[in-house]
N, C-alpha and C positions, 0 to 999 in steps of 0.2 A: 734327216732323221730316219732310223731303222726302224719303222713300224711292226709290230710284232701283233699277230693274229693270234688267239689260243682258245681252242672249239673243244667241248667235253663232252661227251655222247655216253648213253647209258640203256642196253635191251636187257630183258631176261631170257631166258632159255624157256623151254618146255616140258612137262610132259603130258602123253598123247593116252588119253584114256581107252580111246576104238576110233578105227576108222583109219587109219593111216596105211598108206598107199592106195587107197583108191582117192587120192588128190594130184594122181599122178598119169600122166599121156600113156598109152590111149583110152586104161579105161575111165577116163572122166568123160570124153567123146562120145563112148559108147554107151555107158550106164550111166552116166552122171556123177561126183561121189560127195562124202559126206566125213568130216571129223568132228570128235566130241575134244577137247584138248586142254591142258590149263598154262599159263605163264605160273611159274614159280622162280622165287627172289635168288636166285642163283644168277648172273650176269657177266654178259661181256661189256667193258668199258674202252672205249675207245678217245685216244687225245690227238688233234691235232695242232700242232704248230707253228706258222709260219713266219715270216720275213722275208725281207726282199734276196737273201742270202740263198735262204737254205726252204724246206718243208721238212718234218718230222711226225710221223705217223705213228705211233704204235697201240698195240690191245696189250688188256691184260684181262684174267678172267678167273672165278670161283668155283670151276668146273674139271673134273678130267677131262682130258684129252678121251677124244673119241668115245665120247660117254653114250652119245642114241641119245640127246636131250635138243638136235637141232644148231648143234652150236655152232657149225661151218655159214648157215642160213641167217644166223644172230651176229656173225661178225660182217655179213657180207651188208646186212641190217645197217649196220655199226659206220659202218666207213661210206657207205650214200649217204649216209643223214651227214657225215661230218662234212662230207666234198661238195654237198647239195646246197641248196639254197630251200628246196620244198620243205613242209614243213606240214605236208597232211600225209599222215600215217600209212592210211589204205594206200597211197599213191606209190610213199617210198616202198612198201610191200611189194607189191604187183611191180614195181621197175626192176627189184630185185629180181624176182623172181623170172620175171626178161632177161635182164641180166646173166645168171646163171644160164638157161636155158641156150642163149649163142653161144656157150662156154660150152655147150653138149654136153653140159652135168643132168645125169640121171634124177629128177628127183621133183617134189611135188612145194607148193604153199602154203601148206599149213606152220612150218617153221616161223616163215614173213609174219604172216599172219597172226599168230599166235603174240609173236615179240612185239610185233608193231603197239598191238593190241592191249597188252595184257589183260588180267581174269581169265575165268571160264566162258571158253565159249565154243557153238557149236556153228560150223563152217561147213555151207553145202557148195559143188563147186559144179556148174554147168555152162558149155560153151564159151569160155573162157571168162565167167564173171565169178564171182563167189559174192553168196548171199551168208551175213555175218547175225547172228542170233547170240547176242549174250547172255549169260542165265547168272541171272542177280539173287541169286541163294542166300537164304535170310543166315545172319553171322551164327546162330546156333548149329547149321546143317555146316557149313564152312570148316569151323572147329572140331566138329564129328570127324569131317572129312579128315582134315589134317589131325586128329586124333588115332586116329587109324590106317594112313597110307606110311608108305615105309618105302624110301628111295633107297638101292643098291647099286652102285657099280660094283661091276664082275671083276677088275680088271682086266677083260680082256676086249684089246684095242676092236671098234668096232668100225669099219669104213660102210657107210649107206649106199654111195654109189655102186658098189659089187652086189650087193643084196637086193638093189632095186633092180640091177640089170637083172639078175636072174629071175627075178617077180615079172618083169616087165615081157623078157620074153617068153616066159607060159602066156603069159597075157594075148602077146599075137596069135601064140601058138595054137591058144583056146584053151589052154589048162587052166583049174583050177577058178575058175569063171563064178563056180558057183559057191568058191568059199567068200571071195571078195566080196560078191553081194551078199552074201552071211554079214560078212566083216562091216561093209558100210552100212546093214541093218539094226548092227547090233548099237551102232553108232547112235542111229535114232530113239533106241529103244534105255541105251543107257541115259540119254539127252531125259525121257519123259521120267526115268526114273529117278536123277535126282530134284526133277520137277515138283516132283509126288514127294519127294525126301526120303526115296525107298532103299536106304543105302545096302540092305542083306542081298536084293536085285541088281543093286550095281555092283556086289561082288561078283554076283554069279554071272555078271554080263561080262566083266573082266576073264574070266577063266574060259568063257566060250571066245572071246575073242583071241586068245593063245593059242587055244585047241584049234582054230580054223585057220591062222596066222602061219603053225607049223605045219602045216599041208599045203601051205605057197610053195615051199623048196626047203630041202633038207635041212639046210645051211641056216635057218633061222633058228630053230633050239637044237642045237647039237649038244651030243650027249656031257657037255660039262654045265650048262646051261641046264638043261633036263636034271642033272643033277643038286643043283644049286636049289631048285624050286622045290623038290621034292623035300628035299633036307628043310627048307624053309616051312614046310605043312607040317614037321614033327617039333615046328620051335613058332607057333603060333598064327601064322597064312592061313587065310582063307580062302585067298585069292592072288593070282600073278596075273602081271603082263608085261611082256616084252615092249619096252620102251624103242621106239622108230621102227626099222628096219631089220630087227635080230643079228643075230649071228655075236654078239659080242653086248658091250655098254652098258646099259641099266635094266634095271627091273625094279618093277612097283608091285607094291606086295598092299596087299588089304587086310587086317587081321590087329593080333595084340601087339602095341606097338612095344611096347616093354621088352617082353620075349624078346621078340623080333632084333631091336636094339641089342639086348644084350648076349644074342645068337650071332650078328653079323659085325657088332662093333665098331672098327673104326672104317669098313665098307661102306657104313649108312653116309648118305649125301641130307644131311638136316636139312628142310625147306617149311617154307609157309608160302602162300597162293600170292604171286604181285596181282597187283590190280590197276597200275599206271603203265606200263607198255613202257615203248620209246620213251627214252627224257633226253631235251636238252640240258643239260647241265649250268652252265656257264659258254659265255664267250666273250671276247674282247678283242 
């Protein structure tokens, strides 16, 4: 008899409210670093199935391509849980992120993390551990939230790996030292302010986190991106931020969501907050 396996695997993507790239070698080493981030219901889905014949692997997903939402980090997510046997979360994270890392991909865990994870949550990351703080926001601050955050893809293709290299090497260099610890400050600071419920502060901690983001390297808002936000503050923004790594993929906007909508159209990425992470689906 032809026994047949069939494994069904399920992550969300992200997006990174402050703090991202300093989750990434060497300044974790050095400074420590810190992200504030949310899983949102947007998803790579991954099937596996087998027999003694054949294996059949494939993803599929509700995402652009190369959007800045983490999503190379959510399928790598995707495909250990389905080939794995493990079945604790943190674990498959951090293997991933092994993983990648022998691969000599540039880049940090807060993606892992985030999917593995889902909800809000704030990720401090020193000596190679990460300490995970979840912030259980009562459902009326949640709704605010998502009442007023506005996801955009730019269309334009965004690769992480080119953007962290160039971050990374100011990093050795010594440049730009003192925005990153702005960046992973502000991290903390947006953490205490949806604490407090102080969402007018966590605009304003979004827009400082841009503002120091594009002094890593030119290549993060370049002048079509610069344009994009500006045009966005005369249709309802309060607030931007470069989602991942810049240079291309999303942006989150804080403001009237209405406007906003009906200024970008069929650009908006609709979301609401997951709050299950990883899911096994099925298997058999």
């Amino acid at each position: 008899m032809n026994q047949k396996i069939t494994k069904k695997v399920r992550a969300p993507v992200r997006i990174d409210f402050a703090g991202g790239t300093t989750d990434i070698e060497p300044f974790v080493s050095r400074h420590h670093g810190c992200v504030l981030n949310a899983a949102i219901n947007k998803y790579v889905t991954g099937i596996l199935v087998a027999d003694s014949k054949k294996t059949h692997l494939e993803y599929t997903g509700n995402i652009p391509t190369s959007s800045g939402l983490g999503t190379s980090g959510v399928m790598n997510l995707v495909w250990l849980a389905l080939i794995s046997k493990e079945k604790d979360k943190k674990k498959l994270a951090e293997n991933v992120y092994k993983l990648e890392q022998s691969q000599g991909l540039i880049g940090g865990k807060q993606d892992q993390y985030a999917s593995a994870l889902g909800g809000i949550n704030f990720l401090e990351f020193n000596k190679g551990e990460v300490k995970i703080t979840s912030l259980n926001l009562n459902k009326r601050l949640i709704q605010e939230l998502e009442n007023h955050l506005v996801l955009v893809y730019t269309g334009k293709p965004h690769f992480s790996g080119n953007s962290n290299k160039k971050m990374i090497d100011n990093i050795i260099s010594g440049k730009n030292i003192q925005n990153l610890i702005r960046i992973k400050n502000i991290a903390i600071e947006m953490k205490n302010s949806l604490l407090l419920g102080n969402l007018d502060r966590f605009a304003e901690l979004m827009n400082e986190e841009t503002e120091n983001r594009k002094k890593l390297h030119y290549s993060i808002v370049p002048e079509r991106i610069e344009s994009i936000i500006e045009k966005s503050r005369e249709n309802g923004a309060i607030a931007a931020k470069i989602c991942g790594s810049g240079g291309g993929g999303s942006i989150l906007f804080y403001g009237d969501k209405k406007r906003l909508k009906n200024y970008f159209k069929d650009k908006i990425i609709d979301f609401k907050f997951d709050f299950k992470g990883l899911e096994w689906i099925n298997s058999g």
